[in-house]
N, CA, C and O atoms as a CHARMM CRD file, in Angstrom:
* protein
*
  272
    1    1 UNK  N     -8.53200   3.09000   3.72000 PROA 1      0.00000
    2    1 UNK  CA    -7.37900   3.94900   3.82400 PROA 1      0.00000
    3    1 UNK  C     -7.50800   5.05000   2.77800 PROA 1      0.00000
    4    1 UNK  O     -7.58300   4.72400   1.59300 PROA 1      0.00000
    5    2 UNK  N     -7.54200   6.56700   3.20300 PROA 2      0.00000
    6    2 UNK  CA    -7.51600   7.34400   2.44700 PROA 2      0.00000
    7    2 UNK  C     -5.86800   7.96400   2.53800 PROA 2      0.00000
    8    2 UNK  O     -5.07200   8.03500   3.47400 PROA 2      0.00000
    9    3 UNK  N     -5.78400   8.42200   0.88400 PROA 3      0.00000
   10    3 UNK  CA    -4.24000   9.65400   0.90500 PROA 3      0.00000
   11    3 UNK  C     -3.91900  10.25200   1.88300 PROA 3      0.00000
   12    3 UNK  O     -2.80900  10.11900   2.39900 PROA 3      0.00000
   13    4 UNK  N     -5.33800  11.45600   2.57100 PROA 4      0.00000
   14    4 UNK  CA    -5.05500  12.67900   3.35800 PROA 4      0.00000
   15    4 UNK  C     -4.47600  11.77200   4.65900 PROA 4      0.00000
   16    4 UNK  O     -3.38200  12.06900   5.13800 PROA 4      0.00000
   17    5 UNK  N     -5.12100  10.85400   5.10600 PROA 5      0.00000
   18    5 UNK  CA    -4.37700   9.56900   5.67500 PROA 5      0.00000
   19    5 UNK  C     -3.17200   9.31300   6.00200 PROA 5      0.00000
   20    5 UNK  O     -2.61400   9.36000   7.09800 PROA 5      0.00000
   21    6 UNK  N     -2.64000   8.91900   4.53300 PROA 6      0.00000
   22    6 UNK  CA    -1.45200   8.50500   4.60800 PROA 6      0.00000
   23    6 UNK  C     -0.22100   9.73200   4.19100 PROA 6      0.00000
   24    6 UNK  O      0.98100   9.46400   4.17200 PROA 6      0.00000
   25    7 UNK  N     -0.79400  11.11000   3.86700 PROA 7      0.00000
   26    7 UNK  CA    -0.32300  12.03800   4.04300 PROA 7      0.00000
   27    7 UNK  C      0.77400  13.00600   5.40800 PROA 7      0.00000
   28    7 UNK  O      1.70600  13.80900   5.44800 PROA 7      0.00000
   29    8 UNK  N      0.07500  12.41700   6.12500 PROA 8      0.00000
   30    8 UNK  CA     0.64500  13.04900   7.46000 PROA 8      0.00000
   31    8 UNK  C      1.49300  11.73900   8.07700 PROA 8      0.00000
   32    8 UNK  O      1.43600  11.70800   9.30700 PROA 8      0.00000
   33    9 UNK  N      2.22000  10.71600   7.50700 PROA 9      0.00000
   34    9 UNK  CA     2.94600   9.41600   7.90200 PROA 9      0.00000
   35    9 UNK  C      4.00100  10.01300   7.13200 PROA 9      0.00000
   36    9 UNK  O      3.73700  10.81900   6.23900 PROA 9      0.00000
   37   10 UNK  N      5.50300   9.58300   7.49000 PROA 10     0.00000
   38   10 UNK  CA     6.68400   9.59600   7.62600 PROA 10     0.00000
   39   10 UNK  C      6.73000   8.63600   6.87500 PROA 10     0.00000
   40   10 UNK  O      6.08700   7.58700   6.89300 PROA 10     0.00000
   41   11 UNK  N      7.78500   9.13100   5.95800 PROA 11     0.00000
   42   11 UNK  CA     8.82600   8.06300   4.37500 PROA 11     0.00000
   43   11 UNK  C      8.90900   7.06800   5.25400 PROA 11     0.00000
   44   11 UNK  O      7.99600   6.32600   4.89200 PROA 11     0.00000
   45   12 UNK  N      9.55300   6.44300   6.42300 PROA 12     0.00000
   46   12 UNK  CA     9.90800   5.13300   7.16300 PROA 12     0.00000
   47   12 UNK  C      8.33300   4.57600   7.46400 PROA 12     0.00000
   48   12 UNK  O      7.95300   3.48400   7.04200 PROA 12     0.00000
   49   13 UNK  N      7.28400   5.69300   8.43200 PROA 13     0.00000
   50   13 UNK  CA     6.21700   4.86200   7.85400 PROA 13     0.00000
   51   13 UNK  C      5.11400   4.30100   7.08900 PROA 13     0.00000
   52   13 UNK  O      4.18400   3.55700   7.39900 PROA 13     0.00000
   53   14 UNK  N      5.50300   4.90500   5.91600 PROA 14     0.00000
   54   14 UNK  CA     4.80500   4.28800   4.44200 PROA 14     0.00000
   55   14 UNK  C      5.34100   3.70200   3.79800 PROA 14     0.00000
   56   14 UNK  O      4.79600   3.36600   2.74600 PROA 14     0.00000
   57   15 UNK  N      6.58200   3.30500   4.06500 PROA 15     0.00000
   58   15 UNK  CA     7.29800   1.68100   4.15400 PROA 15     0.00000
   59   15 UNK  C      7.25500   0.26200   4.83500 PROA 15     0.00000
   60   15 UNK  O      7.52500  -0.87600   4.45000 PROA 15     0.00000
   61   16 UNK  N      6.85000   0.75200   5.88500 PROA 16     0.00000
   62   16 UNK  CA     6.14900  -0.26400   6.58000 PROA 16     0.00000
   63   16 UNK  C      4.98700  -0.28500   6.25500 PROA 16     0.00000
   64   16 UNK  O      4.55500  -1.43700   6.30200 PROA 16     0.00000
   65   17 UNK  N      4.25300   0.44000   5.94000 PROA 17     0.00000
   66   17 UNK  CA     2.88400   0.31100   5.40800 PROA 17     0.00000
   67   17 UNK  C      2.84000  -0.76500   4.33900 PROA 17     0.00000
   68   17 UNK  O      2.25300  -1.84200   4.22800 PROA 17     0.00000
   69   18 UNK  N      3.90300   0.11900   3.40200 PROA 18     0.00000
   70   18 UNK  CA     4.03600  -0.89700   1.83800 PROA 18     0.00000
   71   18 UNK  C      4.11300  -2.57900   2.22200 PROA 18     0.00000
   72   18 UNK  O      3.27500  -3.42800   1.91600 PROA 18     0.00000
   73   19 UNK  N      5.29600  -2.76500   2.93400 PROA 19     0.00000
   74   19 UNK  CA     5.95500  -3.95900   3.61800 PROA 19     0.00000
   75   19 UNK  C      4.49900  -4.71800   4.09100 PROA 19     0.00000
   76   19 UNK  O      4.38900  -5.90400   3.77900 PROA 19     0.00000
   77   20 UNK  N      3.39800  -4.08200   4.82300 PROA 20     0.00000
   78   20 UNK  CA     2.39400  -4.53300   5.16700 PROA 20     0.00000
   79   20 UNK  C      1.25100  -5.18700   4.24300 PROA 20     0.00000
   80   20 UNK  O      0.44100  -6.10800   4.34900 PROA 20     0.00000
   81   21 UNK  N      1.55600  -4.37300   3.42700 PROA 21     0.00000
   82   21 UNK  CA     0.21600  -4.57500   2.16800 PROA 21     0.00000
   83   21 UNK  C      0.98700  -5.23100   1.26800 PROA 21     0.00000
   84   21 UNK  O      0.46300  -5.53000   0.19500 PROA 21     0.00000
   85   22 UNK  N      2.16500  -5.53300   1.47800 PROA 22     0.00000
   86   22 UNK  CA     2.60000  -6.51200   0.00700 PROA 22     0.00000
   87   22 UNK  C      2.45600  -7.79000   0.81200 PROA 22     0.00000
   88   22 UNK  O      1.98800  -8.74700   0.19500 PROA 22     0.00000
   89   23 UNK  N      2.76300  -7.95700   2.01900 PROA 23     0.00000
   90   23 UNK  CA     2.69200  -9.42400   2.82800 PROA 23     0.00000
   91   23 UNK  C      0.83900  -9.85300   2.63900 PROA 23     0.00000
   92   23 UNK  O      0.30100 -10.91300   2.32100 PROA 23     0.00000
   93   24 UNK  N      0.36500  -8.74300   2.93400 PROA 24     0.00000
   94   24 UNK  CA    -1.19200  -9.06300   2.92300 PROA 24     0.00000
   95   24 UNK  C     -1.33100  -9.56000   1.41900 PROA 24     0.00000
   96   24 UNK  O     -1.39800 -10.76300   1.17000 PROA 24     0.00000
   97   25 UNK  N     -1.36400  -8.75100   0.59300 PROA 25     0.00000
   98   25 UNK  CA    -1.70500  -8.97200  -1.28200 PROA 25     0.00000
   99   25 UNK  C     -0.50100 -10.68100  -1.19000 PROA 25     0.00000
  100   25 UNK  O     -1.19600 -11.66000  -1.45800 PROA 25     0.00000
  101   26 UNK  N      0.47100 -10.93600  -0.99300 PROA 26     0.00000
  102   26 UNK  CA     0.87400 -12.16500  -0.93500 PROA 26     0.00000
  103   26 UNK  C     -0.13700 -13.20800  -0.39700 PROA 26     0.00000
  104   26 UNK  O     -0.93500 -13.87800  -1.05200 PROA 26     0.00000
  105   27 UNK  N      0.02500 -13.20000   0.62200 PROA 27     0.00000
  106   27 UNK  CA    -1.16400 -14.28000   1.58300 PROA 27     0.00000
  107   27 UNK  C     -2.60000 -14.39500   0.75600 PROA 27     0.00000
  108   27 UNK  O     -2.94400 -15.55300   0.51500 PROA 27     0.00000
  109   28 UNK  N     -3.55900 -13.24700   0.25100 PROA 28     0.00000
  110   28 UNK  CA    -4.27000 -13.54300  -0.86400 PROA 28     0.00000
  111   28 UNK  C     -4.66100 -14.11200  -1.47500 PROA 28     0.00000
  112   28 UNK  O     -5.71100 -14.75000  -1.55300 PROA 28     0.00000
  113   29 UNK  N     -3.23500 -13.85400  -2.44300 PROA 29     0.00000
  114   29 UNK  CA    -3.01200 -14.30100  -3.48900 PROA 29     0.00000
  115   29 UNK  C     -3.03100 -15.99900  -3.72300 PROA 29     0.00000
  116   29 UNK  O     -3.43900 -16.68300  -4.66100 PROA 29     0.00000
  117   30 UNK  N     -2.14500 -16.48100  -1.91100 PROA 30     0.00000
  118   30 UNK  CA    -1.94100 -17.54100  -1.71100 PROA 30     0.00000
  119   30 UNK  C     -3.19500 -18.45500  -1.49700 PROA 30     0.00000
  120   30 UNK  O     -3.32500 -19.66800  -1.66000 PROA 30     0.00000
  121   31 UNK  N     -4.13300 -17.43500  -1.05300 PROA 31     0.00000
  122   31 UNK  CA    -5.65400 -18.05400  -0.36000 PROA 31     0.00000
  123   31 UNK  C     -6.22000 -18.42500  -1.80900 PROA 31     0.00000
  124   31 UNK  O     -6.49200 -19.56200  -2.19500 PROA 31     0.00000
  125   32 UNK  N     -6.35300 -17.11800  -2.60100 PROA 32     0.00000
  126   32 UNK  CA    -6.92900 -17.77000  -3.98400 PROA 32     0.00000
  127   32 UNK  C     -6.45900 -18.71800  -4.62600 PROA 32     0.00000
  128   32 UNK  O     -7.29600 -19.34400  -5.27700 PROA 32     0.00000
  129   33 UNK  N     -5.13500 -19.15900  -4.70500 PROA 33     0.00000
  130   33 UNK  CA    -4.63400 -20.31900  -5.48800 PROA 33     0.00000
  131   33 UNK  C     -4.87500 -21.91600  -4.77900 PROA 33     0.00000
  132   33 UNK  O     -4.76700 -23.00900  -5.33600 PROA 33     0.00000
  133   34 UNK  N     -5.20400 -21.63000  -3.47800 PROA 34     0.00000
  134   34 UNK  CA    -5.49100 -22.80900  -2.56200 PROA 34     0.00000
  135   34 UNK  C     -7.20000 -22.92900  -2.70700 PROA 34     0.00000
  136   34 UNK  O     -7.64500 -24.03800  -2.41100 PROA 34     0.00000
  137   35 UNK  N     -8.12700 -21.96800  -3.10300 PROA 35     0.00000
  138   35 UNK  CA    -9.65000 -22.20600  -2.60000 PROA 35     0.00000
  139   35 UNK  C     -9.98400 -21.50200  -1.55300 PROA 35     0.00000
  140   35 UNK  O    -11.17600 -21.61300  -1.26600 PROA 35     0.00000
  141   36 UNK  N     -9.11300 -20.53300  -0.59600 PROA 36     0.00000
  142   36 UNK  CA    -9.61700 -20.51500   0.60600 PROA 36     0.00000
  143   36 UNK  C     -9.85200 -19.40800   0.63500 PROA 36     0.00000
  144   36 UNK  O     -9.84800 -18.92900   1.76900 PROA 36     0.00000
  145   37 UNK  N    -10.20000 -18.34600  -0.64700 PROA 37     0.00000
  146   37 UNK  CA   -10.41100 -16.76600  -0.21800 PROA 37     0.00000
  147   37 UNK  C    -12.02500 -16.94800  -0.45600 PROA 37     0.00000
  148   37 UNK  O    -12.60700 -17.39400  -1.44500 PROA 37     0.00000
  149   38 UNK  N    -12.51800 -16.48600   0.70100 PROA 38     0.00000
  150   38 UNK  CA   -13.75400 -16.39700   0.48700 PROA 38     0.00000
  151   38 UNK  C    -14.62400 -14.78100   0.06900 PROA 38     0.00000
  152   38 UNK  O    -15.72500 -14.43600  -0.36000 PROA 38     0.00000
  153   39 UNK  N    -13.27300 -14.10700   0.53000 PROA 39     0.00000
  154   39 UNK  CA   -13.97500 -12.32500   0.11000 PROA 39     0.00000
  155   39 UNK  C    -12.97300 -11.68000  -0.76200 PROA 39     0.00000
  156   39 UNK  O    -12.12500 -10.90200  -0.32600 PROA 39     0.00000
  157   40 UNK  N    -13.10500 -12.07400  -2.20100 PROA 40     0.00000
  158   40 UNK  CA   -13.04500 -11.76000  -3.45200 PROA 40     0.00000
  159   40 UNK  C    -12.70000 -10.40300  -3.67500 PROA 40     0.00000
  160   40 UNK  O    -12.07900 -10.12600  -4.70100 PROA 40     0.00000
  161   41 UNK  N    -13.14200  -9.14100  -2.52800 PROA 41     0.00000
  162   41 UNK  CA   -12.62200  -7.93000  -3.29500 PROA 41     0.00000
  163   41 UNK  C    -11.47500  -7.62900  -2.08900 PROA 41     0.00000
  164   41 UNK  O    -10.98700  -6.49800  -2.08000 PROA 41     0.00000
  165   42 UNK  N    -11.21000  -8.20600  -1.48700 PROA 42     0.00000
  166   42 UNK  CA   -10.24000  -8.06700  -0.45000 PROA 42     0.00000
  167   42 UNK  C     -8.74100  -7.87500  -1.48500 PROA 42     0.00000
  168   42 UNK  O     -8.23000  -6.76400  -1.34500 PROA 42     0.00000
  169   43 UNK  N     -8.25600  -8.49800  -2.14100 PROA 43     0.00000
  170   43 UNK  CA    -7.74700  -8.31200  -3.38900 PROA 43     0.00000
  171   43 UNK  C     -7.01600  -6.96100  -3.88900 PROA 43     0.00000
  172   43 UNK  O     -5.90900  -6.44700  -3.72600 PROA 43     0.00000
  173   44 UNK  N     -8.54000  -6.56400  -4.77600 PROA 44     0.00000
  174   44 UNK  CA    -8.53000  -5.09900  -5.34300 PROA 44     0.00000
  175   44 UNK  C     -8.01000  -4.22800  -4.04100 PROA 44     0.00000
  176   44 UNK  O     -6.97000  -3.57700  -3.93700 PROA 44     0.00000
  177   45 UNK  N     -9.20300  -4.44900  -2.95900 PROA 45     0.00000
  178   45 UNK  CA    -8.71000  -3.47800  -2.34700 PROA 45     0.00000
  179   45 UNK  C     -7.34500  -3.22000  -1.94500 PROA 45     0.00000
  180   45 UNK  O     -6.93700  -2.06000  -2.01100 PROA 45     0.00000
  181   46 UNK  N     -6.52200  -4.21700  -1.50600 PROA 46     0.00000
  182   46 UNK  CA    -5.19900  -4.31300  -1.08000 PROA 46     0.00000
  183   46 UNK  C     -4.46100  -3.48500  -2.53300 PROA 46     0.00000
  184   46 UNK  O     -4.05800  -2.33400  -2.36700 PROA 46     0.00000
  185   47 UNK  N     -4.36100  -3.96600  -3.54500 PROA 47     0.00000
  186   47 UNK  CA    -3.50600  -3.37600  -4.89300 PROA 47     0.00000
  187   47 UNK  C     -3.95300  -1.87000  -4.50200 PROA 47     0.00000
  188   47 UNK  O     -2.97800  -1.15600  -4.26400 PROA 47     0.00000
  189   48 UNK  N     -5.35500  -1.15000  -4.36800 PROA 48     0.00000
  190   48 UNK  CA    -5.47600   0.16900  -4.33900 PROA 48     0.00000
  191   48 UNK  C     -4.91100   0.66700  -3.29900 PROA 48     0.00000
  192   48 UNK  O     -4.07300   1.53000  -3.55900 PROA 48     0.00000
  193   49 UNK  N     -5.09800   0.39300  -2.03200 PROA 49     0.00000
  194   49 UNK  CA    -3.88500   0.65900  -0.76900 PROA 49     0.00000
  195   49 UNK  C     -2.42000   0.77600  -1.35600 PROA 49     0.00000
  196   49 UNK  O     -1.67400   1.68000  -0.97900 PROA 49     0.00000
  197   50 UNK  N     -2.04000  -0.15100  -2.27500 PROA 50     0.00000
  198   50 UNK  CA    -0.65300   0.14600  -2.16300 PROA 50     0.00000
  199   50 UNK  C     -0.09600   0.77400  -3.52100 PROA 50     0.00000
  200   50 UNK  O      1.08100   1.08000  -3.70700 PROA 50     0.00000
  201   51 UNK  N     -1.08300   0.90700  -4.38900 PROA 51     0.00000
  202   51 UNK  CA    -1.17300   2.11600  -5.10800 PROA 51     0.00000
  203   51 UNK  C     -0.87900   3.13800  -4.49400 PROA 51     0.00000
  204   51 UNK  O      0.30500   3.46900  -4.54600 PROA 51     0.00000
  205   52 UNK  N     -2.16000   4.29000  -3.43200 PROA 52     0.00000
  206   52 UNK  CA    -2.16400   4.95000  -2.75300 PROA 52     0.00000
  207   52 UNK  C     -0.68400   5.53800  -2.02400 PROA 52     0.00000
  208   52 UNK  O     -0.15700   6.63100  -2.23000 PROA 52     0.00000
  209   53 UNK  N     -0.18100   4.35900  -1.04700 PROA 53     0.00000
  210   53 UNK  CA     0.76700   4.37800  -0.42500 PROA 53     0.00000
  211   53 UNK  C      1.83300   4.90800  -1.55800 PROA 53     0.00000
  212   53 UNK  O      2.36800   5.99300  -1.33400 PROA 53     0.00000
  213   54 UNK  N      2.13500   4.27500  -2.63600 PROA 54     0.00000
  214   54 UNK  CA     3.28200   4.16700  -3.57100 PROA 54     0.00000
  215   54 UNK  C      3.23600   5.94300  -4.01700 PROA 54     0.00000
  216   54 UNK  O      4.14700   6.72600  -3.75000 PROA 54     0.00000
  217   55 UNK  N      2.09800   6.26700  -4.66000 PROA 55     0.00000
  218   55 UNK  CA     1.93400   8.22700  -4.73100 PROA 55     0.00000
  219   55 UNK  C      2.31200   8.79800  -3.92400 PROA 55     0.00000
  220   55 UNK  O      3.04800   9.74500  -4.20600 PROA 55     0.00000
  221   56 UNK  N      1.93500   8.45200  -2.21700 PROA 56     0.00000
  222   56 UNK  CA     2.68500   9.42800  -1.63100 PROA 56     0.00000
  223   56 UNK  C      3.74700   9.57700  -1.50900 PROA 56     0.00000
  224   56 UNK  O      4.26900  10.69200  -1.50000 PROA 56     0.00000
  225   57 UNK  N      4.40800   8.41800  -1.37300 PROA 57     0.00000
  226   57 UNK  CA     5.98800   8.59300  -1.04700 PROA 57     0.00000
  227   57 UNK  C      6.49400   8.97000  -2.47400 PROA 57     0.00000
  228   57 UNK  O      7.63300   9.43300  -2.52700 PROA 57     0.00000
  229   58 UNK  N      5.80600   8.83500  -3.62200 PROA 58     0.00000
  230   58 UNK  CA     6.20500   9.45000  -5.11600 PROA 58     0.00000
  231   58 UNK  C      6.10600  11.21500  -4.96000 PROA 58     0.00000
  232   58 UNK  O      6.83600  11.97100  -5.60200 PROA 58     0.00000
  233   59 UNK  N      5.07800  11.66600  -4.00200 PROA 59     0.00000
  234   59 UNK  CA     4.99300  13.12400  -3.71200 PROA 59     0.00000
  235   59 UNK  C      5.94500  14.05000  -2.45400 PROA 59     0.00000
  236   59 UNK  O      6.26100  15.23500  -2.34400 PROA 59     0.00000
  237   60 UNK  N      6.15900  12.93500  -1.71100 PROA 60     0.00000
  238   60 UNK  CA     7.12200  13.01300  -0.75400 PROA 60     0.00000
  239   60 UNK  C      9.43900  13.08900  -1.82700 PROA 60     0.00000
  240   60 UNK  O     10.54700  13.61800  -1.74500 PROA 60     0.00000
  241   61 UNK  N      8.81000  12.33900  -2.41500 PROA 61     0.00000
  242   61 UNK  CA    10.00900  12.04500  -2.58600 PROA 61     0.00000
  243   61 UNK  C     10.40300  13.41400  -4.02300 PROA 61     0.00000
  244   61 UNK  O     11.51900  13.85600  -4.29400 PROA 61     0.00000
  245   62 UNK  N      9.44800  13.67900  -4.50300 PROA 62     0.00000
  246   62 UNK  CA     9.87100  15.10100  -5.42700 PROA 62     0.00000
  247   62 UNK  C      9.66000  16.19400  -4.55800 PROA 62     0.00000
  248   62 UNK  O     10.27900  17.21200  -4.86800 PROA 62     0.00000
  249   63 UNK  N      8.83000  16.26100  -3.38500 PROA 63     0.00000
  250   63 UNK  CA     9.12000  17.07900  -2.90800 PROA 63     0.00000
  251   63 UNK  C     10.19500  17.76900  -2.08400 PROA 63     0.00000
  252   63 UNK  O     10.39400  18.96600  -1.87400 PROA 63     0.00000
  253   64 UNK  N     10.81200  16.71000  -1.68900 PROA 64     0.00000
  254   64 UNK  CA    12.15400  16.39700  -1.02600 PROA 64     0.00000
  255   64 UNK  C     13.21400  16.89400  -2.01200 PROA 64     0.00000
  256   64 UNK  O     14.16000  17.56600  -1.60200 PROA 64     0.00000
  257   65 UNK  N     13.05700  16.53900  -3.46100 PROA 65     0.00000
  258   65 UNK  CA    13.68700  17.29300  -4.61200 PROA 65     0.00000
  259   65 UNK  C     13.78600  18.49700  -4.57600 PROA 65     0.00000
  260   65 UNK  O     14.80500  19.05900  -4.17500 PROA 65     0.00000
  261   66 UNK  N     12.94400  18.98900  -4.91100 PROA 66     0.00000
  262   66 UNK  CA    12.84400  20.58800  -4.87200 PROA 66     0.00000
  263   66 UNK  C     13.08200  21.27700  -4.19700 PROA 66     0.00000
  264   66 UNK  O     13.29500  22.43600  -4.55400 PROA 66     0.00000
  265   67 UNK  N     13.16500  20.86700  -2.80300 PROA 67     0.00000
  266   67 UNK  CA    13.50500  21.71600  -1.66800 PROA 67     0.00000
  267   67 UNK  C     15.06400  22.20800  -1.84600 PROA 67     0.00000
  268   67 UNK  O     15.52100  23.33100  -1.62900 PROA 67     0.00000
  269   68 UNK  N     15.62300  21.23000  -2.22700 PROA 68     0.00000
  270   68 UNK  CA    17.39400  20.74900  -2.19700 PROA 68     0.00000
  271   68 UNK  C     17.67000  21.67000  -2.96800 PROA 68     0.00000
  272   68 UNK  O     18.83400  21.84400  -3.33100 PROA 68     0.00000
């Protein structure tokens, strides 16, 4: 998942996005504490997705400022 990506998605859907990647980074999390994650950067990657996600709607949402 790249920004320019998630750039052209709507505040409602980079909430569902978020909603998506926090259920995923949960389940994980859950696999690692049980033994059962077998692909280790699956992880990272999920936190950087919702990093990502979290900036835009941080750029969306001052931009929405300024306009006003």
């Amino acid at each position: 998942m790249e920004a320019k990506d998630l750039r052209g998605k709507s505040a409602e859907e980079l909430n569902e996005e978020l909603l998506a990647l926090r259920r995923e980074q949960f389940n994980l999390r859950m696999q690692k504490a049980t033994g059962e994650l077998a692909q280790n950067h699956e992880h990272r990657r999920v936190r950087k997705d919702i990093a990502r996600v979290k900036t835009v709607l941080n750029e969306l949402g001052r931009a929405a400022g300024e306009s006003k």
